[in-house]
C-alpha positions in Angstrom: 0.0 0.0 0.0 1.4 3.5 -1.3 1.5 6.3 1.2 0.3 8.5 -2.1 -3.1 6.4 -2.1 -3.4 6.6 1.7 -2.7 10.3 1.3 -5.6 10.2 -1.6 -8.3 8.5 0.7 -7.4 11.4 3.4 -8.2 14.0 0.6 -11.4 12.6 -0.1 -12.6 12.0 3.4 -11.8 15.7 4.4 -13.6 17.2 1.0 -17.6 16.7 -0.4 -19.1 13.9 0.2 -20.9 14.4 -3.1 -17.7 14.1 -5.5 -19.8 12.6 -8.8 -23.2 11.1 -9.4 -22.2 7.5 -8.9 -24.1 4.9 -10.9 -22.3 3.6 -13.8 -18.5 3.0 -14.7 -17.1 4.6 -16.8 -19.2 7.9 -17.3 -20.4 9.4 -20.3 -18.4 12.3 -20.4 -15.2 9.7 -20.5 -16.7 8.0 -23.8 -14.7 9.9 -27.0 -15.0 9.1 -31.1 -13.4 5.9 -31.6 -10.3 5.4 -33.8 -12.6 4.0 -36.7 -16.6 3.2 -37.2 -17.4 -0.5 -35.5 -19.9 -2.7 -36.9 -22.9 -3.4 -34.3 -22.0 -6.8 -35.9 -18.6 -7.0 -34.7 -19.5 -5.5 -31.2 -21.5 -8.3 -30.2 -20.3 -10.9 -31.9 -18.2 -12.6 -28.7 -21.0 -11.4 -26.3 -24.0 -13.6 -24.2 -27.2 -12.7 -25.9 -29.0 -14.5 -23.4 -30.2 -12.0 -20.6 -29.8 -8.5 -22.2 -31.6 -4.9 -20.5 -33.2 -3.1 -23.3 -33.5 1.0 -22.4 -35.3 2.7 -24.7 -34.4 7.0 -24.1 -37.1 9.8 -25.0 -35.1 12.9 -25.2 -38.4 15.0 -24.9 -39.8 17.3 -21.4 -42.2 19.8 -20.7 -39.5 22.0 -19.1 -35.9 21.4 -18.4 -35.5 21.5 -14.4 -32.8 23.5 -13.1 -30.4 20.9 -11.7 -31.3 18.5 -14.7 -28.0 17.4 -17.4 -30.0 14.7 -18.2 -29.8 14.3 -22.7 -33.0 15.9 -23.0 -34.8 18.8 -25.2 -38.2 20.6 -23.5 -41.0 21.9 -25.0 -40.0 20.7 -29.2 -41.6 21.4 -32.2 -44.3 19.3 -32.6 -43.2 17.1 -35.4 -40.2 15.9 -34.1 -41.2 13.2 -31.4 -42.6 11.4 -34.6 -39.4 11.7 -36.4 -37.5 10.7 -33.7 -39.7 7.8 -33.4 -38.5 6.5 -36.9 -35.8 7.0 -36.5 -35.6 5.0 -33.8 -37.1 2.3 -35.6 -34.4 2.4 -38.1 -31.9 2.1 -34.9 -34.2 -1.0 -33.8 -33.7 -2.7 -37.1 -30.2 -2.0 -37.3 -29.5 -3.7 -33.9 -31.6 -6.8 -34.4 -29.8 -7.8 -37.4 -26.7 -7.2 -35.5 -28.1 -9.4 -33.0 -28.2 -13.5 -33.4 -30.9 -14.7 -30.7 -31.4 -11.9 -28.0 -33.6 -12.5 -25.3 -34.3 -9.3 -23.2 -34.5 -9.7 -19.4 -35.2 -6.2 -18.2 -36.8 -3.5 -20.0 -36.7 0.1 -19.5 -37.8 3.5 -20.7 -36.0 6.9 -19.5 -35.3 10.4 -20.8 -35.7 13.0 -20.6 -40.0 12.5 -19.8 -41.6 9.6 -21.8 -44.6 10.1 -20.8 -44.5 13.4 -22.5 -45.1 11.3 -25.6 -48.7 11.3 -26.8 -50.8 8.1 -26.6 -50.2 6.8 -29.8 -46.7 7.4 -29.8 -45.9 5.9 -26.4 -47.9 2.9 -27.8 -45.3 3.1 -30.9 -42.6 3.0 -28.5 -43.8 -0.8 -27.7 -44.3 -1.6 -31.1 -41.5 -0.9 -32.1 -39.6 -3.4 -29.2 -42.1 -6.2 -29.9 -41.6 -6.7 -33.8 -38.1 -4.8 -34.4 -36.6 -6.1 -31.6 -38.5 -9.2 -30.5 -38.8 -8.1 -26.5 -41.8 -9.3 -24.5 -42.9 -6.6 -22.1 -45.9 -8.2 -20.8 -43.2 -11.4 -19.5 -40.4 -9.3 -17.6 -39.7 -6.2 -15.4 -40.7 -2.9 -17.4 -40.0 -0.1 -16.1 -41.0 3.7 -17.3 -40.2 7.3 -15.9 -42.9 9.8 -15.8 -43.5 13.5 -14.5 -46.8 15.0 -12.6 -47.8 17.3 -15.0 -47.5 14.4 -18.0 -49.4 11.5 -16.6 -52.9 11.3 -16.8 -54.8 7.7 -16.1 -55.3 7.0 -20.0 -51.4 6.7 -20.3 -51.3 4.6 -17.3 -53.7 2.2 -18.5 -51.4 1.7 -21.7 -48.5 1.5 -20.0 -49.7 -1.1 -17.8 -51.3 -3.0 -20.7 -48.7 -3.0 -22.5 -46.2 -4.9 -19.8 -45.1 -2.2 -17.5 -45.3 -3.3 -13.9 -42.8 -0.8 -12.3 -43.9 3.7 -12.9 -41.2 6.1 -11.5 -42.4 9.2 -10.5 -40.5 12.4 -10.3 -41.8 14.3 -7.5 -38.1 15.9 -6.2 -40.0 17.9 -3.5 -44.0 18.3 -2.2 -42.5 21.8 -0.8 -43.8 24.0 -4.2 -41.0 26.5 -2.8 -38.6 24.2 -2.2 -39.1 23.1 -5.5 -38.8 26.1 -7.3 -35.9 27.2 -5.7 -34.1 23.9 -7.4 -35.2 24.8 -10.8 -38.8 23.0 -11.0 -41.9 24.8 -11.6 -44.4 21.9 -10.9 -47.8 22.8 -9.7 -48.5 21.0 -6.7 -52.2 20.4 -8.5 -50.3 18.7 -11.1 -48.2 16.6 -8.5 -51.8 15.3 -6.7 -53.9 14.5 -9.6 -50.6 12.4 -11.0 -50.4 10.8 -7.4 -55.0 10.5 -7.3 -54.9 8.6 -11.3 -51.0 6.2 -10.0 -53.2 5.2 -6.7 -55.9 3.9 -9.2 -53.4 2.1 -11.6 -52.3 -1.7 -10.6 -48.2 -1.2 -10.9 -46.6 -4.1 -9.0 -43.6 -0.9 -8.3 -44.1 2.3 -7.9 -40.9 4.5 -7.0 -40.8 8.3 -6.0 -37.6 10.0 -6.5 -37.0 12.9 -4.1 -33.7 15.3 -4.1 -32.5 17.4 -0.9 -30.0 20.0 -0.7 -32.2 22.7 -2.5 -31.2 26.7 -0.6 -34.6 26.9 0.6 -34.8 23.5 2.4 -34.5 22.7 5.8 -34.7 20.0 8.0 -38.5 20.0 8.2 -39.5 20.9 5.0 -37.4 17.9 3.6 -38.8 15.6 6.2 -42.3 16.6 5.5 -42.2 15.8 1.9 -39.9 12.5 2.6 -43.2 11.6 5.1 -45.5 12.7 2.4 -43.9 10.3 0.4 -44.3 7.5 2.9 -48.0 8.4 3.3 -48.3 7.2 -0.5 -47.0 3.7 -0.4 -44.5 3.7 -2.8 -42.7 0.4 -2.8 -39.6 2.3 -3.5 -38.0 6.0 -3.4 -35.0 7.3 -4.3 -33.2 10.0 -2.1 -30.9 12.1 -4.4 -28.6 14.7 -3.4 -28.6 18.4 -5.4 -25.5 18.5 -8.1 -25.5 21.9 -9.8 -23.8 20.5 -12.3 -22.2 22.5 -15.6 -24.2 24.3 -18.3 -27.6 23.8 -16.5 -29.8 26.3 -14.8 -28.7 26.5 -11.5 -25.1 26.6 -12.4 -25.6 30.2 -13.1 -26.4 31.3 -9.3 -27.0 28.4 -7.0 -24.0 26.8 -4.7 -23.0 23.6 -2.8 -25.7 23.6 0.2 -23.5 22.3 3.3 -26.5 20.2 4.6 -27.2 17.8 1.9 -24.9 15.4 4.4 -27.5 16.1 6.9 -30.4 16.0 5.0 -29.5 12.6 3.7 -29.1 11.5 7.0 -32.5 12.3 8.3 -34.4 11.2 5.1 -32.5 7.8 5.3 -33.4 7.2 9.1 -36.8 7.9 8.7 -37.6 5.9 5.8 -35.3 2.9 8.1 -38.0 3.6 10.5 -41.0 2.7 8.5 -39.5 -0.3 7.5 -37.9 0.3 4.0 -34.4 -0.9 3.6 -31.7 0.4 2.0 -30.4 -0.9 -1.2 -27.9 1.6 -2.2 -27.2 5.5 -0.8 -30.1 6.1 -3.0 -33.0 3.7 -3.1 -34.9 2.3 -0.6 -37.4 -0.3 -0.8 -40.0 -2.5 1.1 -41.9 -5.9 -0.2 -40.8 -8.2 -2.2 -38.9 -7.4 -5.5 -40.7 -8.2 -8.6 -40.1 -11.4 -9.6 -38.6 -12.2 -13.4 -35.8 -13.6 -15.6 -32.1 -12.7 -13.9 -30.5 -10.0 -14.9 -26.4 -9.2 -13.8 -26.1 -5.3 -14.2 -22.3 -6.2 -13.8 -22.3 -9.3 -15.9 -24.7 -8.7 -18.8 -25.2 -6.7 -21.9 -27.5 -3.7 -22.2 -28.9 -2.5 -25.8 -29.8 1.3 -25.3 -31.8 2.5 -28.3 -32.6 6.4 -29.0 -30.7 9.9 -28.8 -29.3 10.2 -25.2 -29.3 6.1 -24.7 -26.1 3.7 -23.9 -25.2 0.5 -24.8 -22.9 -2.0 -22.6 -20.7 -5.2 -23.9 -17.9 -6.6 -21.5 -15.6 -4.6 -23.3 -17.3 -1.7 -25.3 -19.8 0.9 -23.7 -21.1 3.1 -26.4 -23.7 6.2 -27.6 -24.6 9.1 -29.6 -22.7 12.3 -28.6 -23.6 13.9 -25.3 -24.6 17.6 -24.8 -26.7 19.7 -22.3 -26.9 23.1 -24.1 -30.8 23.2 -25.8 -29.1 24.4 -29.3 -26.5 21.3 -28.7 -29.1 18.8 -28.0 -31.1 20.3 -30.8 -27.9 19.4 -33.4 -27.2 16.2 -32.0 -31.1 15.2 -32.7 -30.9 16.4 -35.5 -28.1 14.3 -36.7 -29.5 11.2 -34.9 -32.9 11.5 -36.9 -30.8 12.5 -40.0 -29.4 9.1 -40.5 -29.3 6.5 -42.8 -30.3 2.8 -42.3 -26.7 2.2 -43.1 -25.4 4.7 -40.4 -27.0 2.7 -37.9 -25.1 -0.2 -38.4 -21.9 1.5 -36.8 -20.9 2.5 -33.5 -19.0 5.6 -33.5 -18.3 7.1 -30.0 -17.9 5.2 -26.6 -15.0 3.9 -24.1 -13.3 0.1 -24.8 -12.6 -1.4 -21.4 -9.4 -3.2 -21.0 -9.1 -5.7 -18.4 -8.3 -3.5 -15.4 -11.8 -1.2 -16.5 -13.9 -4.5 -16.9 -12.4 -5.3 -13.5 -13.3 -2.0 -11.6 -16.2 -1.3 -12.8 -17.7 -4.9 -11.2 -16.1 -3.4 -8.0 -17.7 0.0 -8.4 -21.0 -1.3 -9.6 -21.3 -4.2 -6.4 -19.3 -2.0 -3.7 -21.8 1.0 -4.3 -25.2 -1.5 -3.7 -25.8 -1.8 0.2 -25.6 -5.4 -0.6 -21.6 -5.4 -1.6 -19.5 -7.4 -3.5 -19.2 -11.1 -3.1 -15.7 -12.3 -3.3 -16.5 -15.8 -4.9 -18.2 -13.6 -7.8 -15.5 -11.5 -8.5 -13.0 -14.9 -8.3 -15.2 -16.7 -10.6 -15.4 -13.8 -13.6 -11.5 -13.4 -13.1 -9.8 -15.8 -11.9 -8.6 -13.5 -8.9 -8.9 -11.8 -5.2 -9.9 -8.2 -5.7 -8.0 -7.5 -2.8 -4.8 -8.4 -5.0 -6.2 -5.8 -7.6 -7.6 -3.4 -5.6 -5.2 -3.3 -2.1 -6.4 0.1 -1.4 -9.6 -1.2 -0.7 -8.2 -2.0 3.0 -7.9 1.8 3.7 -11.7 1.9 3.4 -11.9 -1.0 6.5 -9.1 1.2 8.0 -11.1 3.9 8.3 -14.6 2.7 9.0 -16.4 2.8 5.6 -16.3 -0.9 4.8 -16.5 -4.1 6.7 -14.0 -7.2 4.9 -14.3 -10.7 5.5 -13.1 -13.9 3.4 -16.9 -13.9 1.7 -18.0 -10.2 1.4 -16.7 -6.6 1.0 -19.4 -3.7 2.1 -19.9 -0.4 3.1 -21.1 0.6 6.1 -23.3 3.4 6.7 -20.7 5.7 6.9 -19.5 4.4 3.7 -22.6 4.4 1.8 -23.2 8.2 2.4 -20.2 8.6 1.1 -20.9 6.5 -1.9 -20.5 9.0 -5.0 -16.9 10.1 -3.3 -15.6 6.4 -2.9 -16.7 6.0 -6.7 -14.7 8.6 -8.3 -11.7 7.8 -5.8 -11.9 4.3 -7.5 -12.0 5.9 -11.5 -8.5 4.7 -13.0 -6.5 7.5 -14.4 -7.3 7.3 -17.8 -11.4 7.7 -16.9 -10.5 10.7 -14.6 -8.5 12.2 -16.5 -11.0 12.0 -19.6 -14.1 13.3 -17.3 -11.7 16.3 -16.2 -10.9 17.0 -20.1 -14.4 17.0 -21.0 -16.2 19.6 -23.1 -19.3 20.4 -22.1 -21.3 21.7 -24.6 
């Protein structure tokens, strides 16, 4: 052990414990044009096609939030959902010719707001995965992201016909001035008649997502809508902290608030008190998880179709080009929906994972769940101890943020709340170095 990572652990102990948005290894902005166009073909051609996640991204809201960076364009000109949407297709047809015998596992649809979509389009979207792609939503986990002022029970009742058994909900805050002050102008009319039509609907999952660390929050303002949330029933909810992250509206005025830390803390506790248990430093749950085929977030393949989406093989993570700027996003959809059936067939911009990245981002992606990483798992896929890969990992047991025994490494709480520091502190040098160099746009 090198006194110079010792020395690095100290440094991130003694800074933010909100570092990075830790969720997936490597991040986007480390993904750069590759040397040369690659066949979808080629991509896949070495790689299980046996228990894939198919995400499907609708780069479409009402409004961009303040905090959001999300690949995303509000309020666009009304044609261009349905052009996107054939475009789409054309991506869909591209990757299922690439493809020899996929079976999808998990499904999922994110943006941006699908449920911004109109009826028939959001009934396209399913279409389109059924007979391009060959997915069967109604026999695994679906899962869709929606906003208050978009959902209404008719586009419930698709969904739900149509396979989904799991409807996220972005609420962020119940506080309307706590949520304006973070860049969201949602009625709170909107947020009760979306909550009055989701009570109705028979989702297996429903999830709330709630941020803190907003300037006008306090203790008992975040509480009240984290026990608002409890009131619902959700099955799960996801506690985010505030980034004010480059190029988005509150990067203009807004600052670090020093009580996310505390905030967290309280919103964790008292959803621990009614009984939901922690699955991560975000999401907390209570029931029984859906049940449906297996699928190995660290082990399998992902096929992300649409502007804004990403696609995982063992050693190639890949998308379209990655902006936040409206007029950026604008050029990139433009491009995207632009494309020939032929251009479709290539991937042109992503990150190629040697061994050492294949290996830490298993250790980033277990570590980071409540759950931790199994050493027999990490054995198995290769053939060695991640304590003879990772040694610094015994500075996090030195220090109180992770319990290590012969079976098991995991955070404790202490650790978990420190989750998106102990990500980036784990980045190799190469995916730091290309997040740092990044050019946001």
């Amino acid at each position: 052990m090198t006194t110079a990572i010792a020395h690095d652990l100290d440094r991130v102990l003694k800074g933010s414990p909100y570092v990075a948005y830790s969720y997936a290894y490597p991040h986007k902005t480390a993904y750069r044009a590759l040397p040369e166009p690659l066949p979808l073909k080629d991509a896949w051609q070495e790689e299980r096609q046996d228990s894939l996640f198919l995400y499907l991204h609708v780069p479409f809201c009402e409004y961009r939030c303040g905090f959001c960076n999300l690949f995303t364009l509000s309020q666009p000109e009304e044609s261009l959902p349905r052009r996107y949407l054939e475009a789409l297709a054309r991506e869909a047809a591209a990757n299922r010719a690439a493809l020899e015998q996929p079976r999808f596992t998990r499904m999922a649809i994110g943006g941006g707001t699908p449920t911004f979509l109109s009826m028939d389009e959001l009934d396209e979207l399913f279409r389109l995965a059924e007979n391009l792609l060959g997915a069967a939503p109604r026999e695994i986990s679906v899962s869709c992201e929606a906003s208050p002022a978009t959902l209404t029970a008719e586009k419930l009742a698709l969904l739900r016909e149509r396979g989904v058994d799991r409807l996220s909900l972005g609420i962020q805050s119940f506080n309307p001035r706590d949520a304006h002050a973070m860049g969201r102008p949602q009625a709170s009319r909107d947020v009760q008649r979306a909550l009055t039509v989701l009570r109705d609907a028979d989702f297996a999952t429903i999830n709330l997502d709630l941020i803190y660390g907003g300037s006008t929050q306090t203790r008992a303002s975040w509480l009240a809508t984290v026990d608002e949330a409890i009131a619902f029933g959700p099955q799960e909810v996801y506690l985010y902290p505030l980034y004010v992250r480059p190029l988005t509206g509150l990067a203009r005025f807004a600052s670090w608030d020093d009580q996310r830390l505390a905030l967290y803390r309280a919103g964790r506790d008292r959803l621990l008190e009614k009984g939901y248990q922690q699955r991560s430093m975000r999401m907390f749950s209570r029931g029984s998880p859906v049940e449906g085929p297996a699928y190995c977030c660290q082990d399998d393949g992902m096929i992300g179709l649409g502007c804004g989406a990403r696609s995982y093989t063992r050693s190639l993570h890949y998308s379209r080009e990655y902006a936040v700027r409206s007029g950026s996003v604008a050029g990139i959809l433009a491009s995207y929906i632009g494309r020939s059936d032929r251009e479709f067939e290539y991937v042109e911009h992503g990150f190629e994972l040697n061994a050492d990245e294949r290996r830490r981002r298993v250790l980033i992606l277990s570590l980071l769940q409540a759950s931790g990483l199994e050493r027999a798992h990490y054995r198995r896929r290769f053939r060695r101890d991640v304590l003879d890969d990772f040694p610094q990992l015994l500075r996090l047991a030195e220090r109180g943020l992770a319990e290590i025994d012969c079976r098991r490494l995991q955070l404790t709480a202490s650790g978990l709340e420190r989750s998106d520091a102990i990500g980036p502190w784990l980045y190799s040098a190469a995916v730091r170095r290309r997040t740092e160099e990044f050019q946001w746009r």
